[in-house]
C-alpha positions as a printed NumPy array, in Angstrom:
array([[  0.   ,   0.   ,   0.   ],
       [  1.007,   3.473,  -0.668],
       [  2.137,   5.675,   1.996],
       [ -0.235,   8.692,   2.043],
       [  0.952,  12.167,   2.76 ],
       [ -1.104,  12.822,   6.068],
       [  1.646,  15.171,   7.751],
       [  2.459,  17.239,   4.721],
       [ -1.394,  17.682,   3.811],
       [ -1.575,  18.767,   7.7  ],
       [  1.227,  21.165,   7.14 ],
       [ -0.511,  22.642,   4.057],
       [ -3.8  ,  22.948,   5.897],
       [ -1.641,  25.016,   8.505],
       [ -0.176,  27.002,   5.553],
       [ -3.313,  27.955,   4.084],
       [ -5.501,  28.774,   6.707],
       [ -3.263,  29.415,   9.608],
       [ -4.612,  26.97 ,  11.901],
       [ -3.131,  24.013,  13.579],
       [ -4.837,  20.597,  13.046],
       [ -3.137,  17.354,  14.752],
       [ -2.86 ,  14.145,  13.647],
       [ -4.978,  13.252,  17.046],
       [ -7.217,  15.661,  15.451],
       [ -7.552,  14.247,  12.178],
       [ -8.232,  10.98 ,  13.829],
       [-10.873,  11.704,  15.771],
       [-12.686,  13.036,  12.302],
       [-12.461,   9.986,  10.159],
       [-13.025,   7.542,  13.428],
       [-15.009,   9.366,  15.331],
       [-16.602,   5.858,  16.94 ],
       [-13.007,   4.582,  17.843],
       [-10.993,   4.624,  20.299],
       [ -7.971,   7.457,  21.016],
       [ -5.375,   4.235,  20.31 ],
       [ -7.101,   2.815,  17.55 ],
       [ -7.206,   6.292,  16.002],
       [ -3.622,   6.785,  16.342],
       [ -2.444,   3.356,  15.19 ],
       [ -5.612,   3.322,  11.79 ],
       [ -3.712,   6.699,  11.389],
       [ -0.051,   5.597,  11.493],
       [ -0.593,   2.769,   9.483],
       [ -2.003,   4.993,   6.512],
       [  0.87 ,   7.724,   7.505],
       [  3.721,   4.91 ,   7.004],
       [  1.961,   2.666,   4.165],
       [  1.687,  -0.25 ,   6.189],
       [ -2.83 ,  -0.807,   6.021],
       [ -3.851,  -2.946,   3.893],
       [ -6.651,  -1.471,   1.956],
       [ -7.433,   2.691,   2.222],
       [-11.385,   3.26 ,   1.641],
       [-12.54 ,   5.931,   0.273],
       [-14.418,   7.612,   1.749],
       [-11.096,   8.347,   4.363],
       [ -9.481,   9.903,   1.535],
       [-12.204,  11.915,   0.494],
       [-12.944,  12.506,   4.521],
       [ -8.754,  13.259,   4.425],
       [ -8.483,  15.639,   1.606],
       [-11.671,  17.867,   2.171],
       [-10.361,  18.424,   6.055],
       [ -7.365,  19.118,   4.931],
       [ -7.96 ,  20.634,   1.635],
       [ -5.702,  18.778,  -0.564],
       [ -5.812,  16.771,  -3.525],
       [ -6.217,  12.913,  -3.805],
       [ -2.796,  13.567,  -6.164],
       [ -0.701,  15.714,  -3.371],
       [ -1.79 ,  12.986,  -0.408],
       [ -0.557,  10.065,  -2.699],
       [  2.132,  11.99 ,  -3.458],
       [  1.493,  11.648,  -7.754],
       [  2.755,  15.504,  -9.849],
       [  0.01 ,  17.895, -10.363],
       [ -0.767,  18.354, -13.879],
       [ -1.071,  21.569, -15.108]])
């Protein structure tokens, strides 16, 4: 599995809007029924390409938080 992007699209949402979102923050929005160690180790495992599958609906969930591309958080070229 690829490893997304999750800090640098965090550090772009900082860069654009001037607020400070954690990766405990993040979390808690695309698990919101889980628990704070299951957050952290779901999101580690997508941060460090080691899940097995990636649905969806947590990239979509990922990149409209954050307000990057599917492209940037995969880490593919934009296309101009």
């Amino acid at each position: 599995m690829a490893r997304l992007r999750i800090s640098e699209a965090l550090k772009a949402y900082s860069d654009r809007t001037g607020e400070r979102m954690t990766q405990n923050d993040l979390a808690a929005k695309i698990y919101p029924d889980a628990s704070p160690q299951s957050r952290a180790i779901n999101l580690s495992r997508l941060s460090t390409g080691k899940a097995k599958t990636v649905n969806l609906e947590t990239i979509k969930i990922i990149c409209n938080l954050t307000g990057v591309s599917p492209n940037f958080l995969f880490g593919y070229p934009f296309k101009n």
